[in-house]
N, C-alpha and C positions, 0 to 999 in steps of 0.2 A: 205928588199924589199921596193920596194917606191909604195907610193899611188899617184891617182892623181882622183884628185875631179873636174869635171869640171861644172863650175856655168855660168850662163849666168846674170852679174851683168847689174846694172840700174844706170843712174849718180849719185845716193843716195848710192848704193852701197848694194839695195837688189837686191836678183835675180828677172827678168823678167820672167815671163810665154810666153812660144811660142820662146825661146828664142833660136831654134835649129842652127840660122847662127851663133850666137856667139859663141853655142857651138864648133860649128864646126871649126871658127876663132881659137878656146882655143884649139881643138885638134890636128887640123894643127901646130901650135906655141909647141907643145908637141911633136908630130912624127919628129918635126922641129929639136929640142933639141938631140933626142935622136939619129936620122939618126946623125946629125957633132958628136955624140958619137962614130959612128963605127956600130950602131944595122940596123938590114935592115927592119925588121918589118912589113913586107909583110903580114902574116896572121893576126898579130895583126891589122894593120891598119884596115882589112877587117873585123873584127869583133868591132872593135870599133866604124867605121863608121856606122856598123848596129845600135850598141848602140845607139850614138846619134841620129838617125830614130827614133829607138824604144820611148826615152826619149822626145822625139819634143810634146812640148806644157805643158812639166810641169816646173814649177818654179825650178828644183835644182835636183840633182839626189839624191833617194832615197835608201836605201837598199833594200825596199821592189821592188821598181822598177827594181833594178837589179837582186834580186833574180828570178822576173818574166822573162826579157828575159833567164836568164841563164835557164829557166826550157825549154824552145823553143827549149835547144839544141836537135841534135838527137840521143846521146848516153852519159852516163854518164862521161864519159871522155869528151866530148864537154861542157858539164854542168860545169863541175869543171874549163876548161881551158878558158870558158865565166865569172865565177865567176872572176877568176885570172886577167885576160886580162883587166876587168874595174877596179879593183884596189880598191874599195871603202873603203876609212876612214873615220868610224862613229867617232865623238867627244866621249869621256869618260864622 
């Protein structure tokens, strides 16, 4: 499975707080990728793009942050298929 982390970096190369256009630059550049793969990704976009909403004004994505929209879902299967959909890979 692939993860995908999306960061809203600084000319330094930390991330920026508030940094929802960039996000959004990085997920575009992502859906971008994966659409010339053949995927259509139609629901996912739609829940991604909540994501980044949800995420707007924090420095980086966090697990805790993700766990929190994924609990917004409205049925356990939407919870699980919100987890999956952001992808997140914690560092070891």
């Amino acid at each position: 499975s692939s993860c995908v982390i999306i960061e809203a970096p600084t000319s330094s190369g930390s991330a920026l707080a508030g940094g929802a256009s960039m996000m959004t630059q990085e997920l575009d550049s992502y859906l971008a990728v994966r659409r010339a793969a053949g995927f259509q990704l139609k629901k996912v976009e739609t829940f991604l793009r909540g994501f980044v909403r949800f995420n707007e004004g924090q420095a980086h994505i966090s697990a805790q942050t993700a766990i929190e929209w994924a609990r917004q879902g409205s049925s356990p299967p939407q919870r699980s298929f919100r987890l999956k959909t952001v992808g997140i890979c914690l560092p070891a």
